[in-house]
N, C-alpha and C positions, 0 to 999 in steps of 0.2 A: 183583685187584691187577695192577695194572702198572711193567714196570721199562725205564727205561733208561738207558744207563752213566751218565750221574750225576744223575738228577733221578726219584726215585719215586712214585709215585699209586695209594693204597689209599683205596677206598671203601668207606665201613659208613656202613647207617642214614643214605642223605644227605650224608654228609660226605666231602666228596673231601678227602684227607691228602694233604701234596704237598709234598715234601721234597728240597730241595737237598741230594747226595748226594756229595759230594765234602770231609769233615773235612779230611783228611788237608792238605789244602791251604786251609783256611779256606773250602769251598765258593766258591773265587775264579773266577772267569767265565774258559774258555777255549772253542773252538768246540766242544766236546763237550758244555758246559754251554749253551752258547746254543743250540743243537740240541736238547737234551732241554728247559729250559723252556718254546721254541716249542713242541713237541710234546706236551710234557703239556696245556699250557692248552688246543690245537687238541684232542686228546684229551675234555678236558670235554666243549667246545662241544656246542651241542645234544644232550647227554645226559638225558634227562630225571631219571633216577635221581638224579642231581647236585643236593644245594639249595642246598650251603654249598661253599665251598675253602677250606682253613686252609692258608698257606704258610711254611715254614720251613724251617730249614738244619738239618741232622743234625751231633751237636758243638757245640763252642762258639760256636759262629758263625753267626749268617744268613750273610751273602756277606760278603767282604773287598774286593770290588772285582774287578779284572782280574787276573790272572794276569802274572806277572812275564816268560813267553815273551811276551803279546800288547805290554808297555810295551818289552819289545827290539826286534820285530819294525818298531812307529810308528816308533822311533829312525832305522830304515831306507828309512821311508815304507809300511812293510806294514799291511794293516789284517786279521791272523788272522781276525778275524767273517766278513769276506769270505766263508772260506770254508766256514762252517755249511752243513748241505743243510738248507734249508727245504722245506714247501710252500706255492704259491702264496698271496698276500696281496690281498686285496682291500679291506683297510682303507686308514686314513691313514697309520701304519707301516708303511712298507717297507724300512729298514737292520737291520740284523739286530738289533743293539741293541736297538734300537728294539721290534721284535715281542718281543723275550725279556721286556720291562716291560710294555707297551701288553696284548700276549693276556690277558692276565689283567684290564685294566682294560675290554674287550671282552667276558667272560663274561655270561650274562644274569644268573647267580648271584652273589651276595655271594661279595668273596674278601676273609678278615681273614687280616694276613700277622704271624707271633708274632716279633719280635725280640729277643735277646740277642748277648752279644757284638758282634763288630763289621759294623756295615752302612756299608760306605764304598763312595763313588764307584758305579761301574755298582750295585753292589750293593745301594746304598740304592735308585738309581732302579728297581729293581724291587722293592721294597718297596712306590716311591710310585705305582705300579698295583694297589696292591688297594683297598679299599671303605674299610678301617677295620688300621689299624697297633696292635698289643700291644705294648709293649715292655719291659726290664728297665732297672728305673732306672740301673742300673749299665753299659748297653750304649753303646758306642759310636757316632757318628751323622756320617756328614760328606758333603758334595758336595766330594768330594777334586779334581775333575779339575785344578784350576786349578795344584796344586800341580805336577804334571805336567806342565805347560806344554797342557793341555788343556781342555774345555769337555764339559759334564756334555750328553750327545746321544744318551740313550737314554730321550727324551720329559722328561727334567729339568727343561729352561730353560720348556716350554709347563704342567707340572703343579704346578712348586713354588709361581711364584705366588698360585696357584689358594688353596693352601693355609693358605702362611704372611704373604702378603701379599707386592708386590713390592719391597718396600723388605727387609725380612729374607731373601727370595728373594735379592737382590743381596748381601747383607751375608754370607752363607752361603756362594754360588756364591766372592764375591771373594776371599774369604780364607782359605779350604778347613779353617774352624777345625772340630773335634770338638765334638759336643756330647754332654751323656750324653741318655738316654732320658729321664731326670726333665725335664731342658730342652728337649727333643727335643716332649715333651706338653705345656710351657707355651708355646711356640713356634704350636703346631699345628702342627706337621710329624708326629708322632705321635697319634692317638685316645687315650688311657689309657694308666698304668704299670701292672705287674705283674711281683712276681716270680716269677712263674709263669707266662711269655706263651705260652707253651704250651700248657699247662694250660686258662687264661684263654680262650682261642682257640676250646680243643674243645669247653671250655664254652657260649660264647657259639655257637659253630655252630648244636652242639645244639637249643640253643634257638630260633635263627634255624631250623632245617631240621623243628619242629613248629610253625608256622605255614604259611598256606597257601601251597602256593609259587607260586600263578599272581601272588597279590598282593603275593609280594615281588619278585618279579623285575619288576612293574609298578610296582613304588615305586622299584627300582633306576633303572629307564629312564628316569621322570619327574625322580627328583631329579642323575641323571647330564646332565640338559639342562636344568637351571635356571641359570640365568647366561650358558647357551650360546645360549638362542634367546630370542627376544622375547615379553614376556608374552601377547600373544594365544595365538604356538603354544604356551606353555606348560601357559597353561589350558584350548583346544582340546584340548591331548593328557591332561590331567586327565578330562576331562569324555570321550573316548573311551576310555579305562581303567578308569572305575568301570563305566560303560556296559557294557563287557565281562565284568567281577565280578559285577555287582548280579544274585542270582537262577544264577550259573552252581553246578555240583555240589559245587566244593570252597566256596565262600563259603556258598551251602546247609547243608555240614557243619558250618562254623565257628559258627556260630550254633545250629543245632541240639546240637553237641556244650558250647557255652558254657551252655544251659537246662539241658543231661540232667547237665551238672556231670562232663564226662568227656573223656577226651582224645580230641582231632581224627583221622581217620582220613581221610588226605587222599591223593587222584589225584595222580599227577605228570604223565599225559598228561590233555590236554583234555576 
C-alpha cells in the first residue's frame, strides 16, 4: 500500500484501490490533491502486478470540484495547480489539470471509476479518464465550470464529446446543469447505475483482473484508437495484437485452463 497526503493506493490480487483521500472537504481538488492523483496513476504505470484501478473518493463524495482557495486565488488571476510538484510529462497533457484526469486515461490497465455523491467540475473531468464510470443513481453530475465564469480544461472539452455526442457535450458544458447518475447513464456520460458503485467496481475489477492480462490491455489500446486513427492503422494494429497473443504462455493457459474446466493461472510479465 501506498499513501499520500490525499490520494491512496492499495493493491490485492490485481486491483489497484485508489481513493481520493480528502472527505472532510468533499475530496475537492487543491495542489495537494492534483499532486497525489498524478502520482498515484504515474505510480501504476508499468507495474506489472496491476490489471485493474478502481477509482473513488473516500465519504460521500467522488470529487466536488476545486477547492473554494483555488476559485479565490482565479479571482485574482492565480492559478493554485500551478503550483503541484509533478514529474516530467511526456504525453499530450501538460497543465496540471490536465495530467490529474488524462494519467489515468494513459494506464495500459482498465481504470473503472465508482461514483456517488457529487462529481462536479474538475471532479467529474477526472471521472471522465477512466475506461468505464459506476455510478449511484442518486449521485450528482455536472460540467460546473461555466457557472464560474469558466471552461471545463482538464481534458473536458476533447473527451466529453467523445462520449455523449457533441450536441449534449454543448448542452452540458453551456448551462452547467446537474444531472443525477440515473441521467448521467442514459446520457452516456456514465457506463451503468449502481447502488453500490463501489461495491459494483471491485466486483467488476475482479473479474476484469482473471482474464488474461496481456489481452486486456491489448483490447484496451486497440479500442482507445478506434475513431482516433484511420481504418487501415486500426486493423494493421488488430492484426499485429492477435499476432502477438496467438500461441503466447498466457493465451496458451487461457485455453488450456477453459478444457481442464479450471481457473486461469496467468503471468503478468511476458
Amino acid at each position: 500500500m501506498s499513501e499520500h497526503e490525499r490520494v491512496r493506493v492499495e493493491v490485492v490480487d490485481g486491483v489497484a484501490d485508489v481513493r481520493l483521500s480528502r472527505p472532510e472537504k468533499r475530496n475537492a481538488l487543491d495542489p495537494a490533491m492534483f499532486e497525489g492523483l498524478v502520482h498515484a496513476g504515474e505510480s501504476l504505470r508499468g507495474d506489472p502486478s496491476v490489471r485493474v484501478a478502481v477509482l473513488s473518493g473516500e465519504g460521500p463524495d467522488f470529487c466536488a470540484g476545486l477547492d473554494f482557495g483555488s476559485f479565490r486565488a482565479m479571482a485574482g488571476g492565480e492559478r493554485l495547480s500551478a503550483s503541484a510538484q509533478l514529474p516530467p510529462s511526456a504525453g499530450p497533457a501538460r497543465a496540471t489539470g490536465q495530467r490529474a484526469a488524462w494519467v489515468w486515461a494513459e494506464l495500459e490497465v482498465p481504470v473503472i471509476a465508482a461514483i456517488r455523491g457529487n462529481a462536479l467540475g474538475g471532479g467529474l473531468q477526472i471521472a471522465l479518464g477512466a475506461d468505464i464510470r459506476i455510478v449511484a443513481p442518486d449521485a450528482r453530475l455536472s460540467v460546473m465550470e461555466v457557472k464560474w465564469g469558466l471552461i471545463p480544461d482538464m481534458t473536458g472539452t476533447q473527451v466529453l464529446p467523445e462520449l455523449v455526442g457533441r450536441d449534449v457535450a454543448k448542452e452540458l458544458t453551456l448551462t452547467a446543469r446537474v444531472v443525477s447518475g440515473t441521467e448521467a447513464a442514459a446520457l452516456g456520460l456514465c457506463t451503468r447505475t449502481d447502488d453500490d458503485p463501489l461495491g459494483a467496481a471491485l466486483t467488476l475489477a475482479r473479474e476484469i483482473a482473471g482474464r488474461s492480462p496481456h489481452a486486456v490491455r491489448a483490447a484496451k489500446r486497440l479500442l482507445d484508437a478506434a475513431g482516433r486513427v484511420d481504418l487501415t492503422t486500426g486493423f494493421a494494429a488488430e492484426q499485429t495484437e492477435i499476432g502477438a497473443l496467438i500461441g503466447s504462455r498466457n493465451q496458451v493457459e487461457a485455453v488450456t485452463a477453459g478444457f481442464e474446466k479450471r481457473a486461469p493461472v496467468f503471468q503478468d510479465t511476458p
